[in-house]
Each structure stands twice: as C-alpha cells, then as structure tokens.
C-alpha positions in Angstrom: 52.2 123.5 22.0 51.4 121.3 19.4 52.2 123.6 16.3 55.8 123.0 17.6 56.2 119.4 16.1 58.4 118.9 13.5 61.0 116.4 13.9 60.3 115.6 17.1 61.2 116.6 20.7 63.0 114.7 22.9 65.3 114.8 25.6 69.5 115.0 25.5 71.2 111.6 25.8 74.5 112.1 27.8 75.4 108.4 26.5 75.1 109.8 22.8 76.6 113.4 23.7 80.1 111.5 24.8 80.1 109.9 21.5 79.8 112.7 19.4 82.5 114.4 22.1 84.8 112.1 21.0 84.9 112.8 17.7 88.2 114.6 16.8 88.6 117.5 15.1 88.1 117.4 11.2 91.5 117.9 9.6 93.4 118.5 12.8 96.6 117.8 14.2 96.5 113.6 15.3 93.1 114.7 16.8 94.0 116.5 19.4 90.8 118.5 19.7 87.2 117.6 20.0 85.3 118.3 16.4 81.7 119.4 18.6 83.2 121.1 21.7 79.8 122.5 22.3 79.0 118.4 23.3 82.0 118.8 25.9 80.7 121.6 27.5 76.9 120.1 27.8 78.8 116.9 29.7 80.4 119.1 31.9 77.3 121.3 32.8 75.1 118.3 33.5 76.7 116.1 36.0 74.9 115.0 38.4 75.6 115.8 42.4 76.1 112.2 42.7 79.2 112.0 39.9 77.0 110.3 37.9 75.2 111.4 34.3 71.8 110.3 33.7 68.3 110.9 34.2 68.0 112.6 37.3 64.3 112.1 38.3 64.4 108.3 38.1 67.5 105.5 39.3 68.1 102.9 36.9 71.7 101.5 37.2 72.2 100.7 33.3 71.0 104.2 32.1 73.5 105.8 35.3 76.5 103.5 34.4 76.3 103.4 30.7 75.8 107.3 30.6 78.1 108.2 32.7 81.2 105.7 31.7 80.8 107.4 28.2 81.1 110.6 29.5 84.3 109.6 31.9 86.1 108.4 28.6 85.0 111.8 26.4 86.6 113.8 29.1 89.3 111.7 29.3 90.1 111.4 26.1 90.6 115.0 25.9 92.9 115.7 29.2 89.8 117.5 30.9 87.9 118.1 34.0 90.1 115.2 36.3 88.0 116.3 39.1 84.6 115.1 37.6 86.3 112.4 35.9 87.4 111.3 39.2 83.8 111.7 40.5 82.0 109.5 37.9 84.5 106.9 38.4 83.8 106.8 42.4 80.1 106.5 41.4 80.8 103.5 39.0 83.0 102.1 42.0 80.4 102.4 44.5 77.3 101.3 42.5 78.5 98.4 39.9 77.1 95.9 41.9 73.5 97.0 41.0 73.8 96.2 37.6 73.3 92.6 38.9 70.1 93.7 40.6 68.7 95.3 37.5 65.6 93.4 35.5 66.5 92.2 32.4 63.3 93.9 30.8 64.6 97.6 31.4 67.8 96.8 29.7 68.7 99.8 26.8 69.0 98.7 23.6 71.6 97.0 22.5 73.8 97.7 26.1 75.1 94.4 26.4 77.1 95.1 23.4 77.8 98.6 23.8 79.0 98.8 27.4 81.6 96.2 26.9 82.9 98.2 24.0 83.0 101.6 26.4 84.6 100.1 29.0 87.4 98.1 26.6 87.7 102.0 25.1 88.4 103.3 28.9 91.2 100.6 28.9 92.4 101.6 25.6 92.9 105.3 27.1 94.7 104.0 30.7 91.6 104.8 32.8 93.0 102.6 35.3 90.6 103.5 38.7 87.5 101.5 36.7 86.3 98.0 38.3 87.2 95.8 35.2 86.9 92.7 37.3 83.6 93.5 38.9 81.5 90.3 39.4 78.4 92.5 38.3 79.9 92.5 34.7 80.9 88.6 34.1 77.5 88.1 33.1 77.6 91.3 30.6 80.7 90.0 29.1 79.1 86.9 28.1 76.0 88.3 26.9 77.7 90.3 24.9 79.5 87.1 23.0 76.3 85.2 22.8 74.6 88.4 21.2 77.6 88.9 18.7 77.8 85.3 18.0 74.3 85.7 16.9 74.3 88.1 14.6 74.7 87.4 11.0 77.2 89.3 10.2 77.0 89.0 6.4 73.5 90.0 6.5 74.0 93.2 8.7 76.2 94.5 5.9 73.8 93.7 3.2 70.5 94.0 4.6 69.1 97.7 6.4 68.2 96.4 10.0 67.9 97.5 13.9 71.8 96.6 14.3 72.5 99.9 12.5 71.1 101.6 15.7 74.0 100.3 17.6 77.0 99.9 15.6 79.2 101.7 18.1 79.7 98.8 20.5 80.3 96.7 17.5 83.9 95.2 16.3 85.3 94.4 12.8 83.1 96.3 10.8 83.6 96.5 6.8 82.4 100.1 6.4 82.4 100.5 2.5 79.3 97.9 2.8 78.0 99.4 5.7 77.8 102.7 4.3 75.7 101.7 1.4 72.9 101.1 4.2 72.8 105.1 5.7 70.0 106.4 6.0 69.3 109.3 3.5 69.9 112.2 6.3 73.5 110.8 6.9 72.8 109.0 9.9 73.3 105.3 10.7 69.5 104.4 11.5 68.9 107.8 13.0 71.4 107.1 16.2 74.1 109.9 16.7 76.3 107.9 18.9 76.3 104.7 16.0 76.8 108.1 13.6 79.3 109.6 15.4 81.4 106.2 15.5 81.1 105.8 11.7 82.0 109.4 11.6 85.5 108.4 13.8 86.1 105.0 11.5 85.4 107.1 7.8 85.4 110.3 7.8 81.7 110.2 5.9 80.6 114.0 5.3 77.5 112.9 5.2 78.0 111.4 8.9 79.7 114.8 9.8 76.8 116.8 7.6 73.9 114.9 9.9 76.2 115.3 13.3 76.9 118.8 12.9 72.9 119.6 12.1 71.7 118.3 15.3 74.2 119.7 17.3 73.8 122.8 16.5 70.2 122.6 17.0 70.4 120.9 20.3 73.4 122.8 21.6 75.3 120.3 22.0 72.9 117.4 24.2 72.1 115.5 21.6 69.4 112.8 21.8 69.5 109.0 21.7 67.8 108.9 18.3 66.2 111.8 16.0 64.5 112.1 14.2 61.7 110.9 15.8 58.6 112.8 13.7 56.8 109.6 12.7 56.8 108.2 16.8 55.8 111.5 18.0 53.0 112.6 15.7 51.4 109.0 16.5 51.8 109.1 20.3 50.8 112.2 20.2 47.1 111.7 19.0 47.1 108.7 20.5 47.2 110.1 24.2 45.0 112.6 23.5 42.1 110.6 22.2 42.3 108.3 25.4 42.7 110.9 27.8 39.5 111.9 26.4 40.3 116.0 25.4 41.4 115.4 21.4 38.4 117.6 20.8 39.8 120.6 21.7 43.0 119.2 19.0 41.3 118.9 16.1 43.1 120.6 13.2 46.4 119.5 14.8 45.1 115.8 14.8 44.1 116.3 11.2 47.5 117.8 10.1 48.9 115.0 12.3 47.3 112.2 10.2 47.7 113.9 7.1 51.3 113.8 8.3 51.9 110.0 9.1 49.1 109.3 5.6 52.2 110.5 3.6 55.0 108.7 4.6 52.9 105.6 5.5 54.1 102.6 3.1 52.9 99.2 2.4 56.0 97.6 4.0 55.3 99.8 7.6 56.9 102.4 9.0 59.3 103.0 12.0 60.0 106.3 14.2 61.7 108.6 11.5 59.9 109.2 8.1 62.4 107.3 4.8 63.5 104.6 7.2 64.8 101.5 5.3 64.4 99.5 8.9 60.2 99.2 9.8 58.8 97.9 13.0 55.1 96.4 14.1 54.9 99.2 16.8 54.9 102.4 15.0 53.1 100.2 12.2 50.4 98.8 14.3 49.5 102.5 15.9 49.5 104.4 12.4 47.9 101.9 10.9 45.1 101.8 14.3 44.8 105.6 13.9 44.9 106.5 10.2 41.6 104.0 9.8 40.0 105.6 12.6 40.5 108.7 11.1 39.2 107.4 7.6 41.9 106.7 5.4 42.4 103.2 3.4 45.5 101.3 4.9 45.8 97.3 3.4 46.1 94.9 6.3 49.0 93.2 4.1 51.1 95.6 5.8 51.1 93.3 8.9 52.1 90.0 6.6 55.5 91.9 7.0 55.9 91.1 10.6 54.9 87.9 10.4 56.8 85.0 10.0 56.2 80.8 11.2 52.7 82.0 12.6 54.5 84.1 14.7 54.8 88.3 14.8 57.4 90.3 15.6 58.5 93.8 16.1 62.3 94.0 14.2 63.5 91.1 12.0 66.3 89.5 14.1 64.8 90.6 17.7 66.2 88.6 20.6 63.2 89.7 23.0 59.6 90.5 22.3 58.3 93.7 23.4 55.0 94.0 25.9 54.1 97.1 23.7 55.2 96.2 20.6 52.8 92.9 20.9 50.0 95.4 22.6 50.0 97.9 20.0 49.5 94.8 17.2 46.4 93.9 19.3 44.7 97.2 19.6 45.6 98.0 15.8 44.0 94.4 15.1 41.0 95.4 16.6 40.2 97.7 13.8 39.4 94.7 11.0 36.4 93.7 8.7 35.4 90.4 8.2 37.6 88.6 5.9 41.1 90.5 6.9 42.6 87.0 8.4 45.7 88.6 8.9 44.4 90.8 11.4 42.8 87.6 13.3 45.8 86.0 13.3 47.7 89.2 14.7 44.6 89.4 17.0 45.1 85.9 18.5 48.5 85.5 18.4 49.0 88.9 20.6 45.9 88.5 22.6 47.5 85.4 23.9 51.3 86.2 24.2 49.6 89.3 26.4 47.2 86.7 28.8 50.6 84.8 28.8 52.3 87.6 30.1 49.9 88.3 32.5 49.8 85.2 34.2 52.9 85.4 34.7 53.4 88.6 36.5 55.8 89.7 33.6 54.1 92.8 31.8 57.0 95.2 31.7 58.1 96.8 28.7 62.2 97.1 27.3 60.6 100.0 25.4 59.2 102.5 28.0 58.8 102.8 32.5 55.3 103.6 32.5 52.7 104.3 35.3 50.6 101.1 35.0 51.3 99.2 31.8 49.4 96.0 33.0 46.2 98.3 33.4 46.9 99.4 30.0 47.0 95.8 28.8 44.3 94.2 30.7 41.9 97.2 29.8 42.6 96.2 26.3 42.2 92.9 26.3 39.1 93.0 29.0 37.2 95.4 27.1 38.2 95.2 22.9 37.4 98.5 20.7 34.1 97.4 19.8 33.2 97.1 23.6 35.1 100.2 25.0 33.0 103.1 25.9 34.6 106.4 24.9 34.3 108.1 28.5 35.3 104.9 30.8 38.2 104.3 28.5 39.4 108.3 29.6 38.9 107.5 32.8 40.7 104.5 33.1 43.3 106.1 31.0 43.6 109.1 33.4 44.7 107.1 36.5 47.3 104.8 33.9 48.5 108.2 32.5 51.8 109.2 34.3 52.1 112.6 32.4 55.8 113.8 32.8 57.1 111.0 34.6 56.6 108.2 32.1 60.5 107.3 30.5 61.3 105.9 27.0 63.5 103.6 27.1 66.1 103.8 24.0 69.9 103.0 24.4 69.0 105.5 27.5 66.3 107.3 29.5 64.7 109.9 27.6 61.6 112.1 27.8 59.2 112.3 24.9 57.5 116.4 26.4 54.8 116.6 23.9 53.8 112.7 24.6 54.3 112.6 28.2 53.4 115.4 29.8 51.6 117.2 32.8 50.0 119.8 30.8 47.5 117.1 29.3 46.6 115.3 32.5 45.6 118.6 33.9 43.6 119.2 31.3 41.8 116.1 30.8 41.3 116.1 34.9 39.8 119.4 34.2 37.6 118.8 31.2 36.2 115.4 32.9 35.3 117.3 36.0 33.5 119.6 34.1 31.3 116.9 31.6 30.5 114.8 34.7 29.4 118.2 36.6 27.2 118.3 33.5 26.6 114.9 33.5 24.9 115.0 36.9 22.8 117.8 35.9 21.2 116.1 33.1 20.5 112.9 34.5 18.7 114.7 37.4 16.6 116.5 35.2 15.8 113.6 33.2 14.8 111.7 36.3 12.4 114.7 36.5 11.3 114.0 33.0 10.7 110.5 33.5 8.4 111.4 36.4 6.1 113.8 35.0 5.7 111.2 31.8 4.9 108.8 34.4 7.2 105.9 32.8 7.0 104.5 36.2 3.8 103.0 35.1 5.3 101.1 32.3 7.7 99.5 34.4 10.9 101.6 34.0 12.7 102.1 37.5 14.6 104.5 38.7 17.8 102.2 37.5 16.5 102.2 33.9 17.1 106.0 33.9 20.6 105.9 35.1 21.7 102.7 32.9 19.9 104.7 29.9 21.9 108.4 30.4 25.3 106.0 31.7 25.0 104.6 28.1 24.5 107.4 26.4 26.8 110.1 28.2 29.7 107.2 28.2 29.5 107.8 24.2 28.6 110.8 23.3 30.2 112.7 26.7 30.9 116.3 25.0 29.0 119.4 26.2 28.0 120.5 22.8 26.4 117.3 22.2 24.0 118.0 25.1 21.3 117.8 22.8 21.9 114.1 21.0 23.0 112.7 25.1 19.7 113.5 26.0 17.9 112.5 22.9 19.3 108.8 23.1 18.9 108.0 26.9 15.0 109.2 26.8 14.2 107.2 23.4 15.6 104.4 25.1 13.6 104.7 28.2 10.1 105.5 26.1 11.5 102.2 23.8 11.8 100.4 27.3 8.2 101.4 28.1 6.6 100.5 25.0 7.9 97.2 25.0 6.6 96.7 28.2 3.5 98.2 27.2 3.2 96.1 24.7 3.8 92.5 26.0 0.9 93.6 29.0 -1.8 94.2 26.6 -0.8 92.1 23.7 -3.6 89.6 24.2 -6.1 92.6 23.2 -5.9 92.8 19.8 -8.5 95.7 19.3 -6.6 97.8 21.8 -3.2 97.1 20.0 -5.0 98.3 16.8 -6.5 101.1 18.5 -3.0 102.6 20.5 -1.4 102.1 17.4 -3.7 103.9 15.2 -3.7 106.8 17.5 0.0 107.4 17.3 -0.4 108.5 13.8 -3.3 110.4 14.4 -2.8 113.2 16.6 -6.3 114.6 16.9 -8.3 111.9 16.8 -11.0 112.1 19.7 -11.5 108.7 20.6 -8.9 108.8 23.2 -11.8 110.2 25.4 -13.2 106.2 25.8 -9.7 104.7 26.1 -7.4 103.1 28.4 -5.5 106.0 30.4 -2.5 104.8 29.9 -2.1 104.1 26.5 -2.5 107.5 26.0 -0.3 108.8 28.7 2.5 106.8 26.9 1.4 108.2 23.1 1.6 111.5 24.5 5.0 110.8 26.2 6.0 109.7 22.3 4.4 112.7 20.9 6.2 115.1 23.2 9.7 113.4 23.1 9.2 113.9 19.1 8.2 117.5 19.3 11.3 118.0 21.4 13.9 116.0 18.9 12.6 118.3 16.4 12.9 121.5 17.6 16.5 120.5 19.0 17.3 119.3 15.6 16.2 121.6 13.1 14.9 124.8 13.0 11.2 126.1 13.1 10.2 126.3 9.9 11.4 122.5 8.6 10.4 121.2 12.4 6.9 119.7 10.8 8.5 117.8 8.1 10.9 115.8 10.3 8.4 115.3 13.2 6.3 113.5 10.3 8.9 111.6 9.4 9.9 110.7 13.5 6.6 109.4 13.9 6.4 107.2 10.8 9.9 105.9 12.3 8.5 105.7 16.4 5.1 104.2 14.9 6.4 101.4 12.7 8.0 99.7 15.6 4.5 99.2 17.6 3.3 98.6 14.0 5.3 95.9 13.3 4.8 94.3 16.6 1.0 94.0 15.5 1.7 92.2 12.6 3.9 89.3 14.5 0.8 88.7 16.3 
C-alpha cells in the first residue's frame, strides 16, 4: 500500500471541483463552454441525497454550505442540471441557520473570505432563490471585512505567503505581481480552486498546464490542495511508529525519510516539496522524525517561526493551531543540551497547550480527530524521554480513529494512507499477539525466579512483574524475545544482590569471600559457606551462561561469558571497596 506514495493521496474537494468547472473554455466563443467538463460531470455524479455536496460520513455546516454553493453556481453558470441546482439551493434554504451554531475552531481555511465571494458570484449570475439576508451570514460578512482589512495587501503581492492558498475569495488583485509568486508546478500555493481563479483572471498556461495535470489524473474531483508528498510521507511514519507496527515498514520508512532528508531546508518545509510558503507543523514533525531516524537537522530551523518570544505556524496567522503548537512540542523534545531554541519552543508550547487545556478548548482548525486532548495530555504527561514504546501504542490505539479522522483544509478531506482502518487492524492484531507472548514469558520467568529462589533475597512476586513490564514496554517485539528476557532477569538478580549485599555488609570476610567466589567458578570452599551466598552466585553464573548462549554462538560462548562476569563481578567488587 505504501509503495503507492508519490504525490500524495487525498480525497476530491467538490468546493475546488466547482472552481475548476467554472473555468471557460480556452479560446472559445465568450466562454460558453466549460474548459474541464470532466469536473462538471464529477459535480453531478456526487450529489448528495440531501441536495447537498460534501463529505457524506460526517455533518459540518461550513464544509456542506461552502461545497455545495460552489457547485450550485458551476452548474449555473453553465445552464445545467436545474433540477439539482434547485435541490442544493433548498438545502442552503433549510440549513443556513447552522452556520451560526458552528465552532469557530472547525472553520476551513480562509471561508470567511471565500464564501462571501461565492455567494456575491451567485448574485452576479441571477441566482435569485439563495438567502442573501440570512441572519446566519451578518456575522460572515463582517469577518470577512475585518480579515481583508488586515491583510497587507502590499506585502501579499511581494512576499510568498498562506494568502496564496485562498486567493479566489479575494478582490482587486494586481496579477502581474502576483504571478511572480507561483509556485514552480503552476499552481498558486498548490490550491486548484486559488489556481483555477488566476487561470479565469490571466489566462497563465502555466495555471492551465498545472489544472489540466491534475484533472486528468483525478478525473475530474480534484482535491483541496496537491501536492501533498511532504504531509503525507511524514504522517505517514508518524502513525505507524505510534501505533506500534512500523516494524513490519521498514524499507518504506527508510525511503520515506530519505524522501523528506532531500527536500528538507534550513528555512522549513510545508506540505508540497519547492514551497516558497513554510510552516512550524510539517517543520516540527520532519524535523522530530528525520533525528530519530539519524540524520543531522540544525535547530535554527525553528528561529524561523519565532518571532517576540512567541511561535507560530504561518507568518500572518489570525489563529494558532492546537496541532501546529503540539507538533513544536513533541519535535522540541528531541534536543541536546545547549539547543535554547528548542527550550524556548518547548516552554512556550508546553504552556499554550496546559492553557488550552484548562480551558476545555483543545480542538484543532486543522483536522476532526478521535481524541486530540488524549493526544495532547499524553504528550505533555509523559515527554519522549519518559514515554515507553508499548504504552505509547496502546494509548495511541484507542486515540487512533483510522478512517474516520477528517483534515480540515478549505474542506473536508480524507488523507487514506494516513487515516486508515487497515492500520488499526493491524496494530490491534500485532498487540494481541506480543501481549499473548508477553504473558507467556513473564509466567515462565516467575518460574525462573522460583527455582533460583530470589524469594530469599527479598524480591517479591511484584518485583518480577515491574522488572518484565519495564522491559517488554521497551523492547515489545517477538524477535527480541531473547534481549526482553535478558533485561528483566538481570534486573531482578541486580535487585537481589543489592539486597544481599546491604544484609551482610557488616561481615567483611564474608563480602571478600562471596565476591572472590564469583570469579572463581571451581573453587571448593563453597562447601563451609553460607547457603545462600552461593545459591545467589550460582543464580549469576547460570543467568551468564544463558546470555551467552543466546547471544553468540558455541564456539565464542567462553570468551563473552568471561568477559559477563568481569562486568556482573565488578559491581559486588566495587561495593567492597566503599566499605
């Protein structure tokens, strides 16, 4: 499945398809014809029963009314389909006054702006049945002049930044400037319906060139953005390594890393490789994954996003995003001492995230996901350093809503090899099947503990199960049987030594004696001493034997169990000389 990645795969936007509809035929005769009419046709296969366009496994009134406005004024800008048009146009009527129930949080990007614009276009083209007075929309209107007023509009045409995503909803534009800012595919920050409109105001071939491509390879529902390579490579690894299963992934991680390693830059990247816009999110996850995978990123990249002691996501953001903010934190994690602009990214999101939580508010304008203030206070609970490998997957596997976690863009979309069922079967499966494994072991090792009587030296029962819990929570894999076992029964035999050691410390000669008889395996003296020290130097002999015939084979088994016991001796050794 994962061999398919290329430039990402995500689902069809029916907001971004209408644009792209609207575009009139190349050359043609005032534009009587639709340029794409493969986009037509995809509108008029995919309406909903309701009338509406949208995502049709979850209800949210700004991705319904935004999607399906858009695709009312394609059709009717064309003369087609009166009987659907007439349809979506009853749903608008009927469910307008959500939009005033709606969170602000799960608002598309840039809607404010762009719905506005549609519905001035549906005035423009006599839709006349549309509630243009609608009390639900006041508030729109004047967030929409607030937002514009806001925007520096000499800047936009100078400088590359997230307004290219939405220029459609945007008015007096001075193309010539703003096409010095497209993106080197032809696209207008990666966004066919921003695309599509340059492609109506200029004619740009390389608009048409970078239109044309992905509808053709999308026949004809395009997405809200693409590419999206860079987001989807990262996200990709990402839930696999915390649903625990990357294992079985391993050259497709690799090629993955190698992937994002060559287009990462020292100013960041974003969700497309050659963007001149970067964000902290896609930054702060590369940078989080390429050093756990080994490769030398500078924690400069961050000073980028930083600005008045503050971070942020995109220069000129009106909100801060819950992910954006908990991606920096997680990627911050990953420091060595010295990297202050990691602890500053550290603290500064750490606390915007407690904030947050406090206050009831962590929901994302980015993506609907199946328990993002788990996510959040697992992360800020238990930090990298203090995360344990297997309770981390099996956190992750109840937060992990598979196929029904949404992105948020300027609609709903799915991301299929991010979000997907496949993998939480899977990683159900596969932890099933280590903890099966799991409980097998750490009976048996109760076992072991018995016949070494450990019980003597003041191990309980308890000590066994904290010492395999530590030790399977780590290293949790099958194969790794071998090292699991090997770490939870040299912790228990350290446990008893220690204990062993503090009962008979005020008896020098006997110290001298047990520790002198750990390097000499056949001396006979043990017939005159203390049963128990030599139950427990047997104990130590045997677990030593046994690491060395798991670890190496027959014939070099000697050599290493020499050098095991001048390691297991020196610690008894070296509490003799602190007497």
């Amino acid at each position: 499945m994962l061999r398919s990645m290329n430039d990402g795969d995500t689902s069809a936007s029916a907001y971004d398809t209408a644009w792209v509809a609207m575009v009139p035929k190349v050359g043609g005769d005032g534009g009587a014809q639709p340029q794409f009419p493969a986009t037509v046709r995809w509108i008029v296969d995919h309406q909903l029963p309701d009338g509406s366009w949208g995502d049709s496994a979850l209800f949210s009134a700004y991705d319904r009314m935004i999607n399906t406005l858009a695709c009312v004024v394609a059709l009717t800008k064309w003369s087609l389909e009166p009987a659907r048009c007439e349809a979506g146009l009853s749903f608008l009527h009927e469910n307008m006054w959500r939009l005033a129930e709606e969170e602000a949080e799960s608002m598309p990007i840039g809607f404010e702006i762009a719905f506005p614009s549609l519905i001035q276009t549906a005035r423009d083209l006599g839709v006349v049945d549309f509630p243009y007075g609608h009390p639900a929309l006041q508030s729109i209107y004047a967030n929409r002049e607030v937002k514009l007023k806001r925007i520096p509009r000499d800047m936009m045409h100078r400088v590359p930044t997230s307004i290219l995503h939405s220029l459609e909803g945007m008015p007096d534009l001075d193309w010539p400037r703003l096409l010095n800012l497209q993106s080197c595919d032809g696209s207008f920050l990666f966004s066919p319906s921003a695309t599509a409109y340059a492609l109506m105001q200029t004619g740009d071939k390389k608009c048409f060139e970078y239109i044309d491509r992905i509808v053709k390879k999308f026949n004809g529902g395009v997405p809200n953005v693409y590419p999206v390579d860079l987001f989807e490579h990262i996200w990709v690894v990402d839930r696999l390594e915390r649903l625990g299963i990357s294992r079985y992934f391993q050259r497709e991680i690799e090629q993955c890393m190698d992937y994002v390693n060559r287009h990462w830059t020292e100013d960041g990247i974003c969700w497309a490789r050659k963007s001149n816009v970067k964000d902290v999110d896609d930054t702060a996850m590369a940078f989080r994954l390429l050093r756990l995978h080994g490769y030398n990123v500078s924690p400069s990249v961050f000073k980028n996003f930083e600005k008045d002691g503050e971070f942020f996501c995109f220069v000129g953001q009106s909100t801060q995003a819950v992910t954006g903010m908990y991606n920096l934190n997680r990627a911050s994690q990953i420091s060595f001492q010295g990297e202050d602009v990691l602890h500053r990214a550290r603290v500064f999101s750490y606390e915007f995230l407690r904030q947050r939580e406090e206050q009831g508010m962590i929901r994302d304008k980015w993506i609907v996901a199946k328990d993002l203030p788990g996510e959040v206070q697992y992360t800020l609970d238990f930090p990298w350093y203090a995360s344990l490998p297997r309770v981390e997957a099996r956190t992750y596997l109840d937060q992990y809503g598979g196929k029904d976690d949404v992105w948020i863009g300027k609609t709903l979309y799915r991301m299929p090899l991010v979000n997907n069922d496949t993998y939480l079967e899977l990683a159900i499966r596969d932890f099933n099947h280590c903890q099966a494994l799991h409980q097998l072991e750490c009976n048996g090792l109760q076992t072991w503990y018995k016949d070494n009587c450990l019980d003597a030296f003041g191990v309980e029962p308890q000590d066994v199960l904290r010492s395999y819990f530590l030790a399977a929570a780590c290293i949790f894999e099958p194969s790794r049987a071998a090292e699991r076992l090997a770490w939870a029964r040299t912790s228990m035999i350290a446990n008893a030594i220690s204990t062993h050691l503090r009962d008979i410390s005020e008896d020098k000669k006997r110290l001298e004696c047990f520790v002198h008889c750990l390097y000499e395996e056949n001396d006979v003296s043990w017939l005159k001493r203390n049963p128990n020290d030599v139950i427990l130097e047997r104990a130590l002999r045997r677990l030593i034997n046994l690491l060395a015939q798991e670890a190496l084979p027959i014939h070099e088994g000697q050599r290493f169990i020499h050098s095991l016991l001048s390691l297991a001796v020196s610690y008894p050794h070296l509490y003799l000389i602190r007497l």
